[in-house]
PDB file of N, CA, C and O in Angstrom, chain B, residues numbered from 101:
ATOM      1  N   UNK B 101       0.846  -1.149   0.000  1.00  0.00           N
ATOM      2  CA  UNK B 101       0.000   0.000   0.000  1.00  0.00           C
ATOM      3  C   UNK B 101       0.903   1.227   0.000  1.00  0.00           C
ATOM      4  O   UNK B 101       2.040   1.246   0.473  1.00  0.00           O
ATOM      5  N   UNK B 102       0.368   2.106  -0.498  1.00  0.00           N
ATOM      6  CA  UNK B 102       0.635   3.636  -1.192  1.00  0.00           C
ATOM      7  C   UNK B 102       0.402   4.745  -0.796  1.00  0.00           C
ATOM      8  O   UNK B 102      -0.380   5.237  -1.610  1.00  0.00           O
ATOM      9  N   UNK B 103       0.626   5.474   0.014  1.00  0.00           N
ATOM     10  CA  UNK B 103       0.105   6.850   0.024  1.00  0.00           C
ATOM     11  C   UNK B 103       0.733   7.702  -0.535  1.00  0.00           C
ATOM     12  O   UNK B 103       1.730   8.242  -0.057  1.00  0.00           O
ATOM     13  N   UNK B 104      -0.028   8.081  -2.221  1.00  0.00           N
ATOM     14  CA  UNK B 104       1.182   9.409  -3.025  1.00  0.00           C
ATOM     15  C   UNK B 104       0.570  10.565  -3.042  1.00  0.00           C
ATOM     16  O   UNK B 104      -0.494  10.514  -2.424  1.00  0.00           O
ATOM     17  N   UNK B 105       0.763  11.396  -3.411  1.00  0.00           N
ATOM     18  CA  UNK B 105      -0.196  12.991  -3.450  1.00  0.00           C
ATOM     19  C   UNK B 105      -1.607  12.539  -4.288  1.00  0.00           C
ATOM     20  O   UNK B 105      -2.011  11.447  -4.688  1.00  0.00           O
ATOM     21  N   UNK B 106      -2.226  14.103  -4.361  1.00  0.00           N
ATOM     22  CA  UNK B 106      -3.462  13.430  -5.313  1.00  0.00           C
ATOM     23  C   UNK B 106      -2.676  14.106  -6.491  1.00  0.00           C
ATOM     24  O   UNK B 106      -1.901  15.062  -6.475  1.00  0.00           O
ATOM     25  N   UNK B 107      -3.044  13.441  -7.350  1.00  0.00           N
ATOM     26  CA  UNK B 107      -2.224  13.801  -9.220  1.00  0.00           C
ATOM     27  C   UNK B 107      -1.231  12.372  -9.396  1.00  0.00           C
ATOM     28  O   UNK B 107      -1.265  11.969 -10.559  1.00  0.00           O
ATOM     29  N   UNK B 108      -0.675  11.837  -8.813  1.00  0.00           N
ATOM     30  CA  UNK B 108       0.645  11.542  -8.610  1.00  0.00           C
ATOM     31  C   UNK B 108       0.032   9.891  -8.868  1.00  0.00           C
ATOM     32  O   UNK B 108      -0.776   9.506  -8.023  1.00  0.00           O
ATOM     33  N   UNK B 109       0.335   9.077  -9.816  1.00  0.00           N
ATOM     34  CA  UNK B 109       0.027   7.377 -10.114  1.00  0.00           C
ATOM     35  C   UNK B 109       1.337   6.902 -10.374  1.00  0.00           C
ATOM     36  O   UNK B 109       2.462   7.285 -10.694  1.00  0.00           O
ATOM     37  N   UNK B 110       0.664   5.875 -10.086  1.00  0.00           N
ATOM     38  CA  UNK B 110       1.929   4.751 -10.321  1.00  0.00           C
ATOM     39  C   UNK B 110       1.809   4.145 -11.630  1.00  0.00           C
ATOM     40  O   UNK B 110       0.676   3.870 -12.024  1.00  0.00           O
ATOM     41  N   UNK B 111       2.779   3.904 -12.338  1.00  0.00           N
ATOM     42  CA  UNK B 111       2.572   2.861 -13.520  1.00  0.00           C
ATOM     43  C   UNK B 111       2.024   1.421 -13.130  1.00  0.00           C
ATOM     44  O   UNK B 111       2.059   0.877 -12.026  1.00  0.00           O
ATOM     45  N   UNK B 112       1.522   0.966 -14.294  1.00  0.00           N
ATOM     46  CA  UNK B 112       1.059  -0.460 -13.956  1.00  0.00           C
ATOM     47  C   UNK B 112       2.367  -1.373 -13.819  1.00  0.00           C
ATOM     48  O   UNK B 112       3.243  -0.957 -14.578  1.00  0.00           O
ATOM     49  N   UNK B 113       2.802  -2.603 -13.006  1.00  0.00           N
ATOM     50  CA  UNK B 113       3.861  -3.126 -13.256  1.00  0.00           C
ATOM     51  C   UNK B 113       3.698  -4.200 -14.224  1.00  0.00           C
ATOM     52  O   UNK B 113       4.740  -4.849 -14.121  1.00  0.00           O
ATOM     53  N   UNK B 114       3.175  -4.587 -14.852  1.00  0.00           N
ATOM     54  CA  UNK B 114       2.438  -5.353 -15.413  1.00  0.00           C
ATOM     55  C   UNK B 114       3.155  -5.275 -17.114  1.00  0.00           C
ATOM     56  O   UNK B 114       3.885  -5.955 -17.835  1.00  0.00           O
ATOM     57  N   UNK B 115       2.370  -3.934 -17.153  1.00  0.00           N
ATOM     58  CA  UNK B 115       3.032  -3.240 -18.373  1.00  0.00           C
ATOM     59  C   UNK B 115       4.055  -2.638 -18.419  1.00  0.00           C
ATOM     60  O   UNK B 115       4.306  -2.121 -19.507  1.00  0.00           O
ATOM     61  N   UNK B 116       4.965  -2.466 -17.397  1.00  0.00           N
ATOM     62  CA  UNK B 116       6.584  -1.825 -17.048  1.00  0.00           C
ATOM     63  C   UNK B 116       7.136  -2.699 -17.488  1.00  0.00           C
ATOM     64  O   UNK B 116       8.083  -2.507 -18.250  1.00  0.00           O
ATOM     65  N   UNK B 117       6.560  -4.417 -17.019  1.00  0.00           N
ATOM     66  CA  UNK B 117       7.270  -5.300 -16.872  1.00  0.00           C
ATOM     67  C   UNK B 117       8.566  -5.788 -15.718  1.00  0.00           C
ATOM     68  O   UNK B 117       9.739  -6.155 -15.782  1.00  0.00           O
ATOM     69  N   UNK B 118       7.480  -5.516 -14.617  1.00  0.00           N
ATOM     70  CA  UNK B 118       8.077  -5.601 -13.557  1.00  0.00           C
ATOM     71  C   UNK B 118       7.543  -6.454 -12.501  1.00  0.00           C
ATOM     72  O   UNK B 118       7.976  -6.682 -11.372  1.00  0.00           O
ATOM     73  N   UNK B 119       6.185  -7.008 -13.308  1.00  0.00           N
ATOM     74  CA  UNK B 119       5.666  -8.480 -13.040  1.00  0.00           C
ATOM     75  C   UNK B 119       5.154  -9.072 -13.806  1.00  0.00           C
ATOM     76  O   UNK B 119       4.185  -8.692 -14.463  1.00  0.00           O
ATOM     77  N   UNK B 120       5.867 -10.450 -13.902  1.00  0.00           N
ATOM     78  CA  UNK B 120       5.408 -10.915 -15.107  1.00  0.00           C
ATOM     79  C   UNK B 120       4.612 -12.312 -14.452  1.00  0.00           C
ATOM     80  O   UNK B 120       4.762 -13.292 -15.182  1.00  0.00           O
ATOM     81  N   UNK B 121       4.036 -12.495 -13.577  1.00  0.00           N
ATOM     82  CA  UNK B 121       3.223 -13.012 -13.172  1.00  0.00           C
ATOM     83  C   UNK B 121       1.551 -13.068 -13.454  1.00  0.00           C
ATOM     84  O   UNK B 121       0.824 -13.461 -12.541  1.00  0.00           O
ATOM     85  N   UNK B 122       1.066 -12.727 -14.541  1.00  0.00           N
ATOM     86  CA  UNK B 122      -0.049 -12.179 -15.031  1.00  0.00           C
ATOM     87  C   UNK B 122      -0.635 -10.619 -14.595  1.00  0.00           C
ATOM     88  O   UNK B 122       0.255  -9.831 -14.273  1.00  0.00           O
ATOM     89  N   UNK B 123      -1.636 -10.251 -14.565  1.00  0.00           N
ATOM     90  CA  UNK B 123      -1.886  -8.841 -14.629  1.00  0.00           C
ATOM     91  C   UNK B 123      -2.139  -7.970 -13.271  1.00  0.00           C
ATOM     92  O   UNK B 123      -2.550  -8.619 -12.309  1.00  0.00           O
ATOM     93  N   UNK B 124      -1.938  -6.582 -13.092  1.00  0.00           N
ATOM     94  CA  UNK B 124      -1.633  -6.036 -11.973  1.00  0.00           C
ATOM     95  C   UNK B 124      -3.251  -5.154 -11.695  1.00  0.00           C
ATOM     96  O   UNK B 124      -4.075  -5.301 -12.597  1.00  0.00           O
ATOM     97  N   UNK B 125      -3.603  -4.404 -10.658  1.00  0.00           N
ATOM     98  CA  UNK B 125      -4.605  -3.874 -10.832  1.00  0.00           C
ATOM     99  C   UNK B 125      -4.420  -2.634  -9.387  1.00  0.00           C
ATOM    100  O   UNK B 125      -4.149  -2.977  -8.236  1.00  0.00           O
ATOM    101  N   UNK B 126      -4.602  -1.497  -9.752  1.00  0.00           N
ATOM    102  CA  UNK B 126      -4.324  -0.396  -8.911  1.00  0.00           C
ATOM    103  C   UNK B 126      -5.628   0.186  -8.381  1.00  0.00           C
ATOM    104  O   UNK B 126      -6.618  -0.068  -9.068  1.00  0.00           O
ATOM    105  N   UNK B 127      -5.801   0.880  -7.347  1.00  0.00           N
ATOM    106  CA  UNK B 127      -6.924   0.713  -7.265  1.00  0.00           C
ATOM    107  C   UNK B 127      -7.065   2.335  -6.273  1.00  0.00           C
ATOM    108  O   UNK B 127      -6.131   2.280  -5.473  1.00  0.00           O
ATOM    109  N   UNK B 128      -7.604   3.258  -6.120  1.00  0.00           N
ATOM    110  CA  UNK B 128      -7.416   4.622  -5.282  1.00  0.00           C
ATOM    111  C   UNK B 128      -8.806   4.559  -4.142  1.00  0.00           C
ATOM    112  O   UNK B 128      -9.987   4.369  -4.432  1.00  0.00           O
ATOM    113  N   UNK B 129      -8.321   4.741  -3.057  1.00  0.00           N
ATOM    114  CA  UNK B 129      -8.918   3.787  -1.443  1.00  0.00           C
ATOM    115  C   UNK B 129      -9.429   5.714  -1.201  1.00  0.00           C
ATOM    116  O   UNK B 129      -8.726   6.651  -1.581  1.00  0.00           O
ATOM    117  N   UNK B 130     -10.714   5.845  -0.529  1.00  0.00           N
ATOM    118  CA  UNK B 130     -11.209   6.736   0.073  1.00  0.00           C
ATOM    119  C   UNK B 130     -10.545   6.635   1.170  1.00  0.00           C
ATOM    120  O   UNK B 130      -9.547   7.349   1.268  1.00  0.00           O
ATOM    121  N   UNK B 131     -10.831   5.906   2.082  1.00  0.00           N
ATOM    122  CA  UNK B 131     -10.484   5.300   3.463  1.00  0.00           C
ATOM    123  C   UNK B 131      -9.526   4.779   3.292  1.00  0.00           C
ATOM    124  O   UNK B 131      -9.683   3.801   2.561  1.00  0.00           O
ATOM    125  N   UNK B 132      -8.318   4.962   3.677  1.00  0.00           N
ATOM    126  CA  UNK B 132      -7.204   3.987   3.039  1.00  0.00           C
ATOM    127  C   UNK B 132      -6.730   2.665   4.900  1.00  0.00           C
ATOM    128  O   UNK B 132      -6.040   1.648   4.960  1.00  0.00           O
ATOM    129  N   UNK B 133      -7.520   3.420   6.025  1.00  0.00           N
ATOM    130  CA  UNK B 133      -6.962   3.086   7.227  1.00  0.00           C
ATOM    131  C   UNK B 133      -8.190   1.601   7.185  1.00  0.00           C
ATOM    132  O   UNK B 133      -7.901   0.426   7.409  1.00  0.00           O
ATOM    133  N   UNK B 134      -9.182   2.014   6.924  1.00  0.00           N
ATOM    134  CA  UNK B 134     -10.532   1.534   7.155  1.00  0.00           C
ATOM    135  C   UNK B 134     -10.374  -0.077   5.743  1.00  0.00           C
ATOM    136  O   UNK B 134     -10.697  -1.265   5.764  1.00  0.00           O
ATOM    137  N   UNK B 135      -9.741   0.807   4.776  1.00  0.00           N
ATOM    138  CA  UNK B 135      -9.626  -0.646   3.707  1.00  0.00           C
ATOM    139  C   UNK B 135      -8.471  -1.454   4.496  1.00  0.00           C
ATOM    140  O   UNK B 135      -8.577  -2.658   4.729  1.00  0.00           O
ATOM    141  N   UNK B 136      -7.597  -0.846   4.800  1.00  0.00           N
ATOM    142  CA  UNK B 136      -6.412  -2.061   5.045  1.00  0.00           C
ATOM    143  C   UNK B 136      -7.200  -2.789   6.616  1.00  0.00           C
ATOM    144  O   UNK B 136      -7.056  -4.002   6.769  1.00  0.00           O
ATOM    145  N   UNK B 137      -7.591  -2.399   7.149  1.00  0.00           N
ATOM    146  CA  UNK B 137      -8.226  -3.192   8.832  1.00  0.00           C
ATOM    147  C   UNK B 137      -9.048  -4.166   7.899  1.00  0.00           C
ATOM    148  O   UNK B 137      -8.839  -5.364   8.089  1.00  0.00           O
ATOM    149  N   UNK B 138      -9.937  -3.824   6.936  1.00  0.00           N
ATOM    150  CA  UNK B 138     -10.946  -4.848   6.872  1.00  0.00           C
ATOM    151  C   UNK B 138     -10.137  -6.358   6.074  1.00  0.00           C
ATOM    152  O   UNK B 138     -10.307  -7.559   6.284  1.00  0.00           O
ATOM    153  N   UNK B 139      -8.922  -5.359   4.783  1.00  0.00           N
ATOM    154  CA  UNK B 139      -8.326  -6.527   4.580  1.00  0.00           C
ATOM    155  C   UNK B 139      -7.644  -7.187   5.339  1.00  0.00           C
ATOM    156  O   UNK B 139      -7.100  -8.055   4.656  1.00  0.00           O
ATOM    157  N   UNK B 140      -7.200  -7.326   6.934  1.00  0.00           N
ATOM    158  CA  UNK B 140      -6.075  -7.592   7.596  1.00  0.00           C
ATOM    159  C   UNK B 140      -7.027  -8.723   8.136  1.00  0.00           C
ATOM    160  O   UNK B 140      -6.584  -9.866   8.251  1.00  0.00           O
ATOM    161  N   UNK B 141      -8.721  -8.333   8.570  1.00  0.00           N
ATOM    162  CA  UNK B 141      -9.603  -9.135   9.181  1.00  0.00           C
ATOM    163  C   UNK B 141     -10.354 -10.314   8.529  1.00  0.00           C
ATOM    164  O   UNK B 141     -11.372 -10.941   8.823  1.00  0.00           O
ATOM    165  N   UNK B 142      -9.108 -10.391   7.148  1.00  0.00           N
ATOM    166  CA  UNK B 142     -10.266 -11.335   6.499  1.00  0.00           C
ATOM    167  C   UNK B 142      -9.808 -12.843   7.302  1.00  0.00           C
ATOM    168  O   UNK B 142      -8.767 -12.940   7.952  1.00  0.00           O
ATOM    169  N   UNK B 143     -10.825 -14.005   7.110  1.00  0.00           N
ATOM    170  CA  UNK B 143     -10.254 -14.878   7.888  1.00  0.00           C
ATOM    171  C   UNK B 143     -10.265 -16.117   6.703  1.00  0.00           C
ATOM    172  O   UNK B 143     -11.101 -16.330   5.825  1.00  0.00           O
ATOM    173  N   UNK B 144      -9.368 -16.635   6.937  1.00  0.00           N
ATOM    174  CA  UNK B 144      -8.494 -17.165   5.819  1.00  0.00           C
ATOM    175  C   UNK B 144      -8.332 -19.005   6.147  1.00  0.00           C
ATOM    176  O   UNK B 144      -7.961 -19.850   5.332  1.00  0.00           O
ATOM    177  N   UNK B 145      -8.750 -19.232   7.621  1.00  0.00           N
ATOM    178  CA  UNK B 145      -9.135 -20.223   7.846  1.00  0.00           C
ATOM    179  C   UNK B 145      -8.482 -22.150   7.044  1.00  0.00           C
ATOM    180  O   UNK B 145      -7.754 -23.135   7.170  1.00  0.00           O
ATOM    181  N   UNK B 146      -9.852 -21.205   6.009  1.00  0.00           N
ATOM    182  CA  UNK B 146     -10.241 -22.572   4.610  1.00  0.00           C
ATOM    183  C   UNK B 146      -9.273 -22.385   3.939  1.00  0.00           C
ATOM    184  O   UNK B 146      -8.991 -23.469   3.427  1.00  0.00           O
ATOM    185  N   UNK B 147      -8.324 -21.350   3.517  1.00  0.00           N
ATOM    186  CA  UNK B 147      -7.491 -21.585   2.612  1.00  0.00           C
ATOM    187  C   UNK B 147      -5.997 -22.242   2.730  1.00  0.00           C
ATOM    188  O   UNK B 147      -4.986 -21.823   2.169  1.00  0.00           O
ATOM    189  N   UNK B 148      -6.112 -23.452   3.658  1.00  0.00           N
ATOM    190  CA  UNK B 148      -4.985 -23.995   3.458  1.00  0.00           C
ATOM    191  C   UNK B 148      -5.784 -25.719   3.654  1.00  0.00           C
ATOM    192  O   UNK B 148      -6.964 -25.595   3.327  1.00  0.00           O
ATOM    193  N   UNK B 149      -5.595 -26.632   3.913  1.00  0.00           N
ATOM    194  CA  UNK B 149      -6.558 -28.189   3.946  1.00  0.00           C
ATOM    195  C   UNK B 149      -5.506 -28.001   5.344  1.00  0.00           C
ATOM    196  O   UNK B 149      -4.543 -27.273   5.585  1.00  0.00           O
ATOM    197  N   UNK B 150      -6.200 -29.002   6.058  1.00  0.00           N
ATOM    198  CA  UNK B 150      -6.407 -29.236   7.536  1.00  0.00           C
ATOM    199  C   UNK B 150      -4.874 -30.546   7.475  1.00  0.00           C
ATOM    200  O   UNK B 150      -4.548 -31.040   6.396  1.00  0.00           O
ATOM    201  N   UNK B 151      -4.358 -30.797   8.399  1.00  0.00           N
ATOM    202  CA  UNK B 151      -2.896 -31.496   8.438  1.00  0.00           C
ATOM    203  C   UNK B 151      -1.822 -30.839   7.874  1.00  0.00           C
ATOM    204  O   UNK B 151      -0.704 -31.354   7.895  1.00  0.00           O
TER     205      UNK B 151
END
């Protein structure tokens, strides 16, 4: 996560070619405190199999 002025973007890395892992996606947060808590709270549980 990013905090740049307002005007001020980042290139895609995608298309820099600075990941070539398939495609990148940028995204400009109102709340930037309020998005990262909710992503931190996701619960993730299921995403690994049990043993």
């Amino acid at each position: 996560m990013f905090w740049l002025p307002i005007g001020i973007a980042l290139p895609k890395p995608d298309k820099q070619g600075w990941w070539r892992h398939g495609m990148t996606r940028n995204e400009w947060v109102k709340r930037p405190v309020a998005y990262l808590a909710k992503y931190l709270s996701k619960d993730d549980a299921d995403a690994f199999p049990k043993g």
